[in-house]
Structure formats: C-alpha cells, structure tokens
C-alpha positions in Angstrom: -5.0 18.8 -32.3 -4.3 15.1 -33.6 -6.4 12.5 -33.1 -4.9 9.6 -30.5 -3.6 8.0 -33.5 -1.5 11.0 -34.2 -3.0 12.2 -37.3 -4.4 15.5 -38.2 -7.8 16.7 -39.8 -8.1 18.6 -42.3 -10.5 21.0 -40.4 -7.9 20.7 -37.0 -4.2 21.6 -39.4 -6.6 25.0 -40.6 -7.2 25.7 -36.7 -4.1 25.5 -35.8 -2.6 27.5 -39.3 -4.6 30.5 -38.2 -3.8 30.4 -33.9 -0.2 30.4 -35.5 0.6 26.5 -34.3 1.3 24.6 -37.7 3.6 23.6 -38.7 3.4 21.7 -34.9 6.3 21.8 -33.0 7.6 18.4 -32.9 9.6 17.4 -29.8 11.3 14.1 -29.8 10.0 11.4 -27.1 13.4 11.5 -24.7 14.1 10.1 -21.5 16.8 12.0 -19.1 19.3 10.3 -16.5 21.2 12.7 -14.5 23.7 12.9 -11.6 25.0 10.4 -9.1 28.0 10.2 -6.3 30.1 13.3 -8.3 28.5 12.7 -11.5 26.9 16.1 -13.1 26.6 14.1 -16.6 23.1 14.2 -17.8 22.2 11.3 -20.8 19.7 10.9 -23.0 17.6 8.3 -25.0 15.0 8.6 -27.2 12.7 6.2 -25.9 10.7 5.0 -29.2 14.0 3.5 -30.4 16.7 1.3 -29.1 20.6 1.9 -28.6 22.9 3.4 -26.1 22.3 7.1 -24.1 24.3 10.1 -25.5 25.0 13.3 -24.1 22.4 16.2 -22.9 24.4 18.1 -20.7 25.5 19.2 -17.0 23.8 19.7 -14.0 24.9 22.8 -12.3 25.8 20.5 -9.1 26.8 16.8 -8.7 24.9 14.9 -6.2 23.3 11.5 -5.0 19.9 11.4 -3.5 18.5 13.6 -6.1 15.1 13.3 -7.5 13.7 14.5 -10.9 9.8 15.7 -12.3 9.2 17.0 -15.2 5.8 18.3 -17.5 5.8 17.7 -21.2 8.5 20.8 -21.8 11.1 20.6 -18.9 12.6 18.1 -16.6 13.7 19.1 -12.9 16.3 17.8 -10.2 15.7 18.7 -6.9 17.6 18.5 -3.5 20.9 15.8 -3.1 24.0 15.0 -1.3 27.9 16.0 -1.6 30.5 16.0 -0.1 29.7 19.2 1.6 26.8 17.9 3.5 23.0 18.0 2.1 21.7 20.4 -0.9 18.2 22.6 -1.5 20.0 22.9 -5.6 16.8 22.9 -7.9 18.1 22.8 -11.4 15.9 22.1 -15.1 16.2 21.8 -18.7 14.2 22.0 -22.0 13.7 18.3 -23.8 14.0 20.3 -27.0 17.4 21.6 -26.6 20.2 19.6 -25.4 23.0 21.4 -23.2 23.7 22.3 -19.2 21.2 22.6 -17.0 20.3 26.0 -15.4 19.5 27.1 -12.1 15.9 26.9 -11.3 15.6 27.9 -7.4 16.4 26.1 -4.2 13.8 24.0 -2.1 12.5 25.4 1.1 15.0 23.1 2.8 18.1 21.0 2.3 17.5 17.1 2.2 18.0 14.1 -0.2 15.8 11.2 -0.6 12.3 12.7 -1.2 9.6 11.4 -3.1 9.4 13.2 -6.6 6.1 13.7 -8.8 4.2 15.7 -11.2 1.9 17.0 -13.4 2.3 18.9 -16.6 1.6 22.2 -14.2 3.2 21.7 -10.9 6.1 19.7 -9.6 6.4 18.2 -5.8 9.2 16.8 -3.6 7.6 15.2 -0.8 9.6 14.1 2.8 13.3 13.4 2.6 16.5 13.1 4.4 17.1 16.8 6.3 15.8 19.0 8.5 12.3 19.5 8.2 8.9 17.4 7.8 7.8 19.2 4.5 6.2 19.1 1.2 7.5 21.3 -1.3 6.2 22.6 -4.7 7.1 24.7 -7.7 5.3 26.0 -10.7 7.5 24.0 -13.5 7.1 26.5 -16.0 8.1 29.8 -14.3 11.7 29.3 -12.4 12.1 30.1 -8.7 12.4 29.2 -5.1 10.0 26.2 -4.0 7.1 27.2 -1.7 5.4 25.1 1.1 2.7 22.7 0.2 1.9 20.8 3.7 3.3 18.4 5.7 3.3 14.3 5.0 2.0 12.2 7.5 5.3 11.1 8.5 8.9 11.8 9.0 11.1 9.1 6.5 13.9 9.2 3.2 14.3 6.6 0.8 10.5 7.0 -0.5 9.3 7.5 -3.9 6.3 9.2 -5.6 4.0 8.6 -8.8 1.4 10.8 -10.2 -1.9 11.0 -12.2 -2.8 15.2 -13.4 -4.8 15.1 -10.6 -3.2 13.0 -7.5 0.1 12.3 -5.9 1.0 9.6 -4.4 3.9 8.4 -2.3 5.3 5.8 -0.2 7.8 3.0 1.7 10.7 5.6 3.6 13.0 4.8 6.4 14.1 6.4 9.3 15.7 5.6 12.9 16.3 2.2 11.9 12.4 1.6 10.9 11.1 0.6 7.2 7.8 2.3 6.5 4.9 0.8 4.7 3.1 3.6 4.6 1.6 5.1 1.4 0.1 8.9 1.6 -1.8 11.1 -1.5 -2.1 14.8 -2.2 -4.2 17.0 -4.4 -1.4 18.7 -6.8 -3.9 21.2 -7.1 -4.5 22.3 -4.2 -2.1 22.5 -0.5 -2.4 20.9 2.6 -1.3 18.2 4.2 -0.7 14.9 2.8 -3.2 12.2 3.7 -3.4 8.4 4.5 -4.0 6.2 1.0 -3.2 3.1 2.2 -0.7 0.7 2.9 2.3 -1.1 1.0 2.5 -5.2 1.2 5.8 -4.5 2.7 7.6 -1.9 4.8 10.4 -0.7 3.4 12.6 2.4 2.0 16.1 3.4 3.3 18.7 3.6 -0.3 14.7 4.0 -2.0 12.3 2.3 -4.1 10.3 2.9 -7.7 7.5 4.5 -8.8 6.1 4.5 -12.3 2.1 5.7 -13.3 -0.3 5.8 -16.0 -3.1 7.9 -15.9 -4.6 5.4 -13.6 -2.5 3.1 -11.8 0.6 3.6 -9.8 3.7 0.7 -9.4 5.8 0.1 -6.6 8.6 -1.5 -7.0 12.6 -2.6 -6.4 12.2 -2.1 -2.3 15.3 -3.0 0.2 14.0 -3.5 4.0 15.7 -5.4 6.6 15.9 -8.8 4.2 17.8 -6.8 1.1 17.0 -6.0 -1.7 13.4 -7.1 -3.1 11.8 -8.4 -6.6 8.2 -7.0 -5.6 6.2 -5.2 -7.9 2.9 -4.0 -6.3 0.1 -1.7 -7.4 -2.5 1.0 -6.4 -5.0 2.7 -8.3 -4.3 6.5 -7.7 -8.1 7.8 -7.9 -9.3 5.3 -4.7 -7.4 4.9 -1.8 -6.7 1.7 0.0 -3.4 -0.8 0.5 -1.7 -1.9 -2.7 -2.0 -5.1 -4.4 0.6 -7.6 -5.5 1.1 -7.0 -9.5 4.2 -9.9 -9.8 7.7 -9.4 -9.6 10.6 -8.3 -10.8 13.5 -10.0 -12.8 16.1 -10.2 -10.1 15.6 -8.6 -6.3 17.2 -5.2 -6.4 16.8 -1.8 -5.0 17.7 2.1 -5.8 16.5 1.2 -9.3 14.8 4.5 -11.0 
C-alpha cells in the first residue's frame, strides 16, 4: 500500500506485484448527484478539479426524497417519491464505470426522507417518511433486499445521517407538525436499536438538512424549522455522545442542501 502521501515503496510495489495488485487499479476521485422531482439523470464531477458535472447515467426510477451511501467502489440510492405514491427502489453503481444504474434490492418498506450513512462495508437508511419506524441495512457489496437493523428512537422525515467506519449518526426530522432536535447513534456493526447521542442547537427537519463527516467529527447543517430556512452549521464528535456545538454558519440561510 502507499504511504499517506500516496507514494509507493519499493519493498510495498513487490508485495503487491506478487498478490497480483500492481499495476494498482486507479479509480478517479468522483462525486455523484442523482435524481430529483422526475429526474433519473445521474452527474458527475471529479472532485480534485474544477468545471461543470457531465453525464454518469440513469437511475432505474425518478424520484425526490431519495438518499444515497456509498463505500469506496459503489454508490447507492435508496427509497423516494413519484407520482405513484412512495418507493422501497434501491438502485447502485460502480465509480469506475460510468453508465445506468442497476437494480440493487428494495428496502424493507416504502418511505422518502430517511437519514443515509455508511461505511466502506455496510450501508443504512435510518427513519423516513412511510409506514414503518425502522432502520434498514444492506451489505453494499453483495446486491439484495435490505434487512432490519432496529428501530430509531423516534418516528420523523426530513433527517439526515453522517458516519465514521465505526458509528452512525443521525438527526433533526419532522413529523405531525413538530421539528425534532434530536440526534441518535448506532453501531454499523452490529443491530439494534438506535440510541440517544445528544441533542441539535435547534429543532428542525421537514424538506431535510446536511450531514457531512470526517473520521472524527460530524456537521449539521442548512436546517428549515418553523422560522425557514437556516445558515447554522453545528458539530458533534461521532466517538462521544453529547449535544452539538455551534461550528459558524453558512453563506446564505438555506435548506434541502445535500
């Protein structure tokens, strides 16, 4: 393996020559937008380098209220809305190879709205918008249906989820005309139900919020409650639990950002 600058031993190119990995299979850094209200279109960028998306691909369905995962190898949509009412459509594709995406499973129920996360092993949509209080989770390298992780603490949409290899975390949501502040963590790992991590600064969800991680810390971000949209930017640190700290704000107040 490289070293963290990227650069190769001597010693480490003859390892790999003789487990049958050199030359290594270099995979472009790119970043994948898909879907929207009737939009199958999936774009991509290459995120080292500046200038305007170009074409990937379809997904197999158009929706809104979608939410994506992905490991170092595939990226995954999960769930959405049509015009036919709400979908359980899990569809993925290979980084490496642009084109449509394929058919991966279905989630064990239909919703929209769920908290997304991963790590490079195991992918997880958490709450939602349909009919059941559920966790879901799916083993992103071997396609088929999603299985049942656990419950989250709380019934709500419009939530969103960040991840370390280890921890998922996910918060905000709305539902019966209530914002949530709520935040809750799982062990990818493992199942069960999700537990308490804290609290937000604010309550809020409904059309949804961000969520971006490192390693170690997870953002918040780009809320709407019952004032609009928001410029908040907040933070946790995923390996302790406890409410989440203002980090600064954003730009301009907005919300449904990804």
């Amino acid at each position: 393996m490289p070293n963290y600058n990227g650069v190769w031993s001597i010693s480490t190119q003859f390892q790999a020559k003789g487990d049958g990995n050199w030359p290594p299979n270099y995979v472009a850094p790119v970043g994948l937008f898909g879907g929207g209200i009737s939009q199958v279109t999936i774009e991509q960028i290459n995120i080292t380098t500046e200038g305007n998306s170009s074409d990937f691909g379809d997904l197999t369905v158009g929706t809104y209220g979608r939410r994506a995962l992905g490991s170092e190898t595939r990226g995954v949509w999960g769930g959405g809305e049509d015009n036919t009412g709400k979908l359980d459509v899990i569809d993925y594709v290979t980084f490496a190879s642009a084109g449509n995406a394929t058919d991966f499973g279905n989630l064990t129920d239909d919703r929209q709205k769920a908290a997304s996360f991963s790590n490079s092993t195991r992918g997880i949509w958490a709450g939602g918008d349909g009919g059941n209080t559920v966790i879901d989770y799916i083993t992103i390298a071997s396609a088929g249906n999603a299985t049942d992780f656990g419950d989250p603490t709380q019934y709500v949409y419009g939530l969103s989820g960040l991840a370390s290899a280890t921890r998922g975390v996910y918060g905000a949501g709305y539902f019966g005309g209530n914002y949530s502040n709520k935040i809750d963590y799982i062990t990818i790992a493992s199942t069960g139900n999700g537990s308490d991590f804290g609290d937000l600064t604010q309550a809020a969800g409904s059309s949804g919020n961000s969520a971006v991680a490192s390693s170690t810390r997870g953002l918040f971000a780009a809320y709407e409650n019952s004032g609009g949209a928001s410029n908040v930017i907040e933070y946790i640190t995923i390996a302790s639990t406890g409410n989440a700290t203002d980090f600064g704000d954003l730009t301009d107040a907005r919300h449904t950002s990804g």
